[in-house]
C-alpha positions in Angstrom: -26.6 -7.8 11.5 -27.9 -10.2 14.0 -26.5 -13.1 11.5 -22.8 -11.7 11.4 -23.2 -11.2 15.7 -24.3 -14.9 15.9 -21.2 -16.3 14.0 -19.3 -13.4 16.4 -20.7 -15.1 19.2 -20.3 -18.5 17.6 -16.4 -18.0 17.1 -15.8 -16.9 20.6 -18.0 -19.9 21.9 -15.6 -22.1 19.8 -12.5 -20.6 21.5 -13.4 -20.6 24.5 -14.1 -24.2 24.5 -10.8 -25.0 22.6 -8.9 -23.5 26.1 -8.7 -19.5 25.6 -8.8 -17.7 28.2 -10.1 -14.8 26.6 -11.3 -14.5 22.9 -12.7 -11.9 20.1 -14.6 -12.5 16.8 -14.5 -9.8 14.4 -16.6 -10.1 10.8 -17.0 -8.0 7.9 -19.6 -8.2 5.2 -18.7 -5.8 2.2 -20.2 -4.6 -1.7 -18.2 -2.3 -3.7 -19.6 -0.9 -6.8 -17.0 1.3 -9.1 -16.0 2.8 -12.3 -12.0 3.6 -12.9 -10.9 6.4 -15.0 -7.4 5.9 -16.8 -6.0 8.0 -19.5 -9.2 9.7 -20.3 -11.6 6.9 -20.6 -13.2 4.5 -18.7 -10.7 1.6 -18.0 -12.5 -0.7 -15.4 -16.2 -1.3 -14.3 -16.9 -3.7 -11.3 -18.9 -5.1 -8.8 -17.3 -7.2 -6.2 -18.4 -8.4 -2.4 -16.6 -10.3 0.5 -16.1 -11.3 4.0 -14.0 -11.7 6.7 -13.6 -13.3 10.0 -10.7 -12.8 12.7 -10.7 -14.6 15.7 -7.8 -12.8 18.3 -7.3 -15.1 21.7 -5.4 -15.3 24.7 -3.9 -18.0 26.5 -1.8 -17.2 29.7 -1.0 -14.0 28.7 -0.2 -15.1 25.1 -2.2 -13.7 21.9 -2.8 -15.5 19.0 -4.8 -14.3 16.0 -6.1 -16.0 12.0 -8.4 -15.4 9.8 -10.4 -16.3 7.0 -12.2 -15.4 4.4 -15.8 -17.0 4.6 -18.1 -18.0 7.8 -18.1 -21.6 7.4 -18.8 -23.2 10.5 -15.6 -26.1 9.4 -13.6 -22.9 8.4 -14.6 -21.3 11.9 -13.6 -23.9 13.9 -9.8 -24.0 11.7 -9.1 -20.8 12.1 -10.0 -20.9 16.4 -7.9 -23.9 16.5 -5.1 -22.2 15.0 -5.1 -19.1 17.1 -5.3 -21.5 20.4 -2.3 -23.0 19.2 -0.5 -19.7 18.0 -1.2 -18.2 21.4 -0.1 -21.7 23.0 3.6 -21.1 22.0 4.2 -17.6 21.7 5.8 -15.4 24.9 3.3 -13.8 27.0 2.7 -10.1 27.4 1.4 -9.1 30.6 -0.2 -5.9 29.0 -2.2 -8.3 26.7 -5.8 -8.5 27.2 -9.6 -8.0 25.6 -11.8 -4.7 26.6 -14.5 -4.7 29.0 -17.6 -3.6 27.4 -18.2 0.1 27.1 -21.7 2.4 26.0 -21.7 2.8 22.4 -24.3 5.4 20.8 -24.4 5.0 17.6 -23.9 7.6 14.7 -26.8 8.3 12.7 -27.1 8.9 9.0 -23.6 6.5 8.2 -25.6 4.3 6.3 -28.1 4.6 3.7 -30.2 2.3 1.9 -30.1 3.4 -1.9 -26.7 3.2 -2.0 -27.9 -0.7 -2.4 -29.4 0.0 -5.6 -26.5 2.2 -7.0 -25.0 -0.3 -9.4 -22.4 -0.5 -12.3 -24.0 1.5 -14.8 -24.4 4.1 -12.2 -21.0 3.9 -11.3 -20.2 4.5 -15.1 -22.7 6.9 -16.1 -21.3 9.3 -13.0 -17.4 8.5 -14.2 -18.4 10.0 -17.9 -19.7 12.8 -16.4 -16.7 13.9 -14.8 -14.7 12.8 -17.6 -17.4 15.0 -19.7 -17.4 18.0 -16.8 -13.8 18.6 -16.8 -13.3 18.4 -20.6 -16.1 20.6 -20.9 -14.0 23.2 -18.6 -11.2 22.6 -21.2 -9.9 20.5 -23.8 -6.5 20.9 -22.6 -7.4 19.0 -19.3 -5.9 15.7 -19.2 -7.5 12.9 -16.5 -5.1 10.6 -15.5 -7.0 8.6 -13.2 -9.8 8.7 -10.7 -13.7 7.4 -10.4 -16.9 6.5 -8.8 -16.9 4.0 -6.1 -20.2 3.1 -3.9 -20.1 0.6 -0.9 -22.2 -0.9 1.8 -21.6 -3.7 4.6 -21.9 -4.5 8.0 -19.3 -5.0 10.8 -19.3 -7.0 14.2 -17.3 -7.7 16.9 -18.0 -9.6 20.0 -15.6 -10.7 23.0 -15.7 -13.2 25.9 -16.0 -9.8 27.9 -19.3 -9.2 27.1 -18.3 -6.3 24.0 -21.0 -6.9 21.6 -21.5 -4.2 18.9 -22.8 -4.3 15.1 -23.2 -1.4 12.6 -23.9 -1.2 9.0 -22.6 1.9 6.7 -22.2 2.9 3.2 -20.0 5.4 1.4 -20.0 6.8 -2.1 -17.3 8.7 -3.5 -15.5 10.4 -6.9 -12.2 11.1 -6.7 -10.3 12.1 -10.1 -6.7 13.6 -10.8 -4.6 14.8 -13.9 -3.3 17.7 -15.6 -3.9 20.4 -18.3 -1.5 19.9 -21.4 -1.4 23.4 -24.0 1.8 22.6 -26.2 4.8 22.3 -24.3 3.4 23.8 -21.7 2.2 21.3 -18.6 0.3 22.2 -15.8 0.7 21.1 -11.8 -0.5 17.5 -11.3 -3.7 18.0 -9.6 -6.4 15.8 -7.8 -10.1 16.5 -6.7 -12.2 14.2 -4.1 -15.5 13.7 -2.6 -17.6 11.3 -0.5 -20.6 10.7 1.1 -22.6 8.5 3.3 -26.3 8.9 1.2 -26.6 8.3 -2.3 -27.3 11.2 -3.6 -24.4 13.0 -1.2 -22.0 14.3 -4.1 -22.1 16.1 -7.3 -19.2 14.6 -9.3 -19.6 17.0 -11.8 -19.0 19.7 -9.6 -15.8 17.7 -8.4 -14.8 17.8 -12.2 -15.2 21.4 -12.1 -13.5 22.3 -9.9 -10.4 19.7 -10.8 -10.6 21.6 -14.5 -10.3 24.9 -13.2 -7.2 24.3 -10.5 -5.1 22.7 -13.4 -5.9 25.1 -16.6 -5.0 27.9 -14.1 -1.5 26.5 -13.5 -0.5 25.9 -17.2 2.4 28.5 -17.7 4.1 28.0 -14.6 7.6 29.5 -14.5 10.4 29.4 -12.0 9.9 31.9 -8.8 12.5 33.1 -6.5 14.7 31.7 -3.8 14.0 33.3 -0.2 13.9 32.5 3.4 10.0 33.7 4.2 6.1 33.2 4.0 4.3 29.8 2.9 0.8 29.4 2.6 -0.2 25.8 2.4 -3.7 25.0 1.2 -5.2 22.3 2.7 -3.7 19.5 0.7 -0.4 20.6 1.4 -1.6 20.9 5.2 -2.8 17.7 5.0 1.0 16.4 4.6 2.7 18.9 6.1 0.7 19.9 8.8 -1.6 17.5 9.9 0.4 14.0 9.3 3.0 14.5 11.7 0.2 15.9 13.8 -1.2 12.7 13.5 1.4 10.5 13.8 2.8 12.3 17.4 -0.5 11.8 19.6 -0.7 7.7 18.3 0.3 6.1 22.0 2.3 3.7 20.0 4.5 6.2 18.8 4.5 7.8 22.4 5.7 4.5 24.2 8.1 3.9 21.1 9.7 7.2 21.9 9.7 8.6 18.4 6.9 11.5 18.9 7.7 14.6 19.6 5.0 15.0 21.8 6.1 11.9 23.9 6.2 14.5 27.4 4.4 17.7 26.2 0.8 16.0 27.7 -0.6 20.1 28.6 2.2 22.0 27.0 1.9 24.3 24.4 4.1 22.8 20.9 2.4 25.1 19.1 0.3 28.1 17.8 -3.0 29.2 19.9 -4.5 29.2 16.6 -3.6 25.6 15.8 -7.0 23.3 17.3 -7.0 19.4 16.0 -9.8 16.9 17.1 -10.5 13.7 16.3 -13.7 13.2 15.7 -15.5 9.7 14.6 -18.9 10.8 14.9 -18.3 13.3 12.0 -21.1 14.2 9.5 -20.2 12.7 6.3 -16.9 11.9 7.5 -14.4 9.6 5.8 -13.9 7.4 8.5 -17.1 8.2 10.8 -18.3 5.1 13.0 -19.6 4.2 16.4 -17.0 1.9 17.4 -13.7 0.6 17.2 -12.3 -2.5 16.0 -12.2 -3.9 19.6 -16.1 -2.2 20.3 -15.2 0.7 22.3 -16.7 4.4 21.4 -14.1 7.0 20.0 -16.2 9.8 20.5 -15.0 13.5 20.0 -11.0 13.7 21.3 -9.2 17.1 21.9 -5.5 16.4 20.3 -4.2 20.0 19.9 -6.2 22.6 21.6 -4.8 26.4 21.1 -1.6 24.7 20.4 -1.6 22.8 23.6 -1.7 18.7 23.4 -4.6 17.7 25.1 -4.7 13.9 24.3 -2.8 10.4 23.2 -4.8 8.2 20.5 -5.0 4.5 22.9 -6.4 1.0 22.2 -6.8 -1.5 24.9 -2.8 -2.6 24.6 -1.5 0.8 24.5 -4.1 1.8 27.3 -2.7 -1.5 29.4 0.9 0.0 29.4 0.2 2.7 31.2 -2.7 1.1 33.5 -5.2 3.3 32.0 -8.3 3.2 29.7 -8.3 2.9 25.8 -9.8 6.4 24.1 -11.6 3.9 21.5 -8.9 3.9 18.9 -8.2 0.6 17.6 -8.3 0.4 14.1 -8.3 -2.1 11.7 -10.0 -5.3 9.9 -10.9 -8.8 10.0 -7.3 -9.8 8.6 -4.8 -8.7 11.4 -5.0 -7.7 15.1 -5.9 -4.3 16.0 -3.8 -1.4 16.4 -4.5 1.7 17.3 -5.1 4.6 14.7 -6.9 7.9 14.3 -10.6 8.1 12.5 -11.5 11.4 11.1 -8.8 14.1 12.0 -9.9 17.6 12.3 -7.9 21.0 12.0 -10.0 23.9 13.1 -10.6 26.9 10.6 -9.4 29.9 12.0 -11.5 33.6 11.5 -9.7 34.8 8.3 -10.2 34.0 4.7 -7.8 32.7 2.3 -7.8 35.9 0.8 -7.4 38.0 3.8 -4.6 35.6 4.5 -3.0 35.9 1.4 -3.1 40.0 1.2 -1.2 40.0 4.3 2.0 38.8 2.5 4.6 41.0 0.6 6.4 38.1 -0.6 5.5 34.7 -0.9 4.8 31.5 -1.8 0.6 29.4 -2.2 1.1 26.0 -2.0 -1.7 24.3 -3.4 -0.3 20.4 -3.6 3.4 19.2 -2.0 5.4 16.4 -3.3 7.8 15.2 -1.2 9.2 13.9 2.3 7.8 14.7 5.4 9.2 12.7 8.4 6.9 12.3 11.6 9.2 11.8 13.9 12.0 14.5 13.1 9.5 16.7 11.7 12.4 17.7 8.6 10.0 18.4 5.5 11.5 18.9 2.1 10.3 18.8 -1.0 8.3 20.1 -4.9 6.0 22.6 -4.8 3.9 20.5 -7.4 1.1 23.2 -7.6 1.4 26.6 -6.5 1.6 30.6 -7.2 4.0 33.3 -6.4 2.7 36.2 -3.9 3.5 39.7 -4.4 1.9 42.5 -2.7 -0.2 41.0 -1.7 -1.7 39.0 -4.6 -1.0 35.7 -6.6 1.0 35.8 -9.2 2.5 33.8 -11.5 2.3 29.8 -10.9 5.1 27.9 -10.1 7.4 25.2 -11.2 10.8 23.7 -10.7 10.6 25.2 -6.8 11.3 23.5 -3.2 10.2 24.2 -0.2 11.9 23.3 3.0 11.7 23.3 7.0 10.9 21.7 10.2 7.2 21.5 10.9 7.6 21.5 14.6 9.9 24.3 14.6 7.2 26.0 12.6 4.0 25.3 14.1 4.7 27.8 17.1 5.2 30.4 14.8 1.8 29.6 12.6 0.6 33.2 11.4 -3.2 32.3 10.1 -5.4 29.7 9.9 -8.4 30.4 7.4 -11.8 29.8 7.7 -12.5 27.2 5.0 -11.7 23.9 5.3 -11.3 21.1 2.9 -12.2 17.3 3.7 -9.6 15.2 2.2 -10.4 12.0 3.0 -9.9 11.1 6.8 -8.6 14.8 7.1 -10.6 17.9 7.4 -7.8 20.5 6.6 -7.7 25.0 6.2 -5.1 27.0 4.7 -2.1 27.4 7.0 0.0 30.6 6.8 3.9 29.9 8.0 7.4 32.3 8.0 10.9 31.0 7.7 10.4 28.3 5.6 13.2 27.9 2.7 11.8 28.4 -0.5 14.1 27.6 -3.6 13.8 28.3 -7.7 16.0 27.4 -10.1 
């Protein structure tokens, strides 16, 4: 790490002397390890490793930003040049500008040193297993895709401001997806993932598992019924449903573009008390866990939703500028293109019932276990194929589901959220419950 902060500090040295007035070098060192699953076999084994510099300036209020791909001290010196001369013609922003420096604490535990010695055969050996796992469920499962993939590197980003900050991590994860075939009859396309930030972090065969057992138990899916009424979204479907738009309203950017819906509820209640979102970067095992941003600033732990009531905006340093206040440590991004600001590991509290309690709580109704369709951020206006999923009666599941739609407006819906369970799903960057909503359109035919 102090190598890739030396060519940091290098870059920015180089800058400065070619006439910024302010200047950033970000670098990325990466090794990525996998095994692809395709059609039931392995397809693809690899092992691959790069780099990446990006050099963002400013010159009388004007940015300029390039890139490359190696930390040549010739290719260096290109790429500054370039920027200078980017930001030398460009119009000027007055809300342009690098971060002063902040504290960082680092996370602990995002990076682990046998994932160094995981290598292809590893990679493979753990892909046949779930390939193995989930046949071994059933013979009627069907893997359309999916794999291992382990990865380690080191990140650094320094600025004529005095932000200097480096961090190495690794992450392993299995992720595979398919169906269960039984004659004619064809199951819900469904998916199963896991990661970690140790080695020995996952079980893929439990992955495979549990993949096998969601899709055999959806062959003989028949067309439900058409009501106005309750929808219980596992958390995949939250994920897209729920926690997306979510997402996408407390972003500044989309605050100051005027297409959130939360643009001027800051301490209102839009939803639910029972609906609590966080984002946290310093979450264990999380997807996108880190200690600072792409700029060097510390996320931390951020209230969004809080009983339903917004608590926070999502702010780099140029959203922050707009409204002359301070960044929340949310610039996302890579060596490749200038920061913007993003979420890292969103979190949607579990409430205090279980799926099951939720689910006995419903005369007539709808499980949906994965959506497939249009959810728009902005409007809110969801629509779409209830791709995996069960009819509720008395209580109970019932027979799965195909050829039905679900419809609605999520921001409409979210004050009248019913339940929230207690388990929670990690899905990537999202950490998701069952959600329990009424009124939404349901239609079979």
């Amino acid at each position: 790490m102090d190598e890739l902060l030396r060519i940091c500090d290098a870059a920015v040295g180089m800058a400065r002397s070619a006439g910024a007035d302010e200047a950033e070098a970000f670098a990325v060192t990466s090794q990525e390890i996998n095994a692809e699953l395709q059609k039931n076999d392995i397809q693809v084994a690899k092992s691959m490793s790069s780099a990446g510099l990006g050099i963002r300036v400013f010159k009388n209020g004007s940015l300029g930003f390039s890139s490359v791909n190696s930390f040549g001290e010739s290719e260096t010196r290109e790429a500054v040049d370039r920027a200078v001369a980017i930001a030398s013609v460009v119009p000027a922003d007055r809300h342009s500008g690098l971060p002063e420096p902040a504290e960082v604490t680092p996370v602990e535990g995002i990076y682990d040193a046998a994932i160094e010695s995981y290598g292809v055969e590893n990679a493979v050996n753990d892909a046949l297993m779930m390939l193995n796992e989930a046949k071994g469920v059933d013979a009627r499962v069907t893997i359309d895709g999916g794999g291992v993939e382990a990865g380690w590197g080191m990140r650094a980003v320094v600025n004529s401001h005095g932000v200097r900050q480096a961090e190495r991590s690794s992450l392993i994860m299995c992720f595979i997806m398919g169906m269960a075939r039984d004659g004619d009859s064809i199951s819900s396309f469904d998916y199963q993932f896991d990661n970690s930030h140790k080695a020995d972090g996952i079980d893929p065969g439990v992955v495979a598992r549990d993949f096998a057992g969601k899709v055999i138990g959806s062959l003989g899916a028949v067309s439900g019924e058409s009501f106005k009424g309750t929808v219980v979204l596992a958390p995949k479907a939250t994920t897209e449903i729920v926690v997306q738009p979510i997402e996408y309203s407390i972003l500044a950017s989309t605050v100051q573009k005027g297409t959130s819906r939360f643009a001027d509820k800051l301490g209102e209640s839009v939803a639910s008390e029972l609906i609590t979102v966080t984002d946290n970067s310093r979450l264990e095992n999380g997807f996108s866990t880190l200690s600072f941003d792409r700029e060097g600033l510390p996320p931390g732990v951020l209230p969004l939703l809080e009983g339903g009531v917004v608590r926070n905006f999502l702010y780099d340093s140029y959203t922050a500028r707009r409204e002359g206040r301070a960044s929340t440590g949310h610039a996302g991004g890579g060596a490749s293109s200038v920061p913007s600001v993003s979420a890292t590991n969103v979190v949607m509290s579990g409430g205090t019932v279980s799926v099951d309690e939720m689910i006995s709580g419903v005369d007539r109704g709808v499980l949906v276990t994965r959506f497939s369709g249009n959810t728009d951020p902005s409007s809110g206006d969801f629509s779409g194929v209830v791709k995996g999923g069960y009819m509720i009666r008395s209580g109970k599941l019932a027979e799965p589901l195909t050829g039905t739609l679900i419809a609605g407006n999520i921001f409409d819906l979210l004050p009248t959220v019913t339940a929230v369970s207690r388990e929670t799903e990690r899905l990537f960057n999202v950490v998701a419950p069952h959600v329990r909503l009424d009124d939404v359109s349901v239609t079979s035919g």
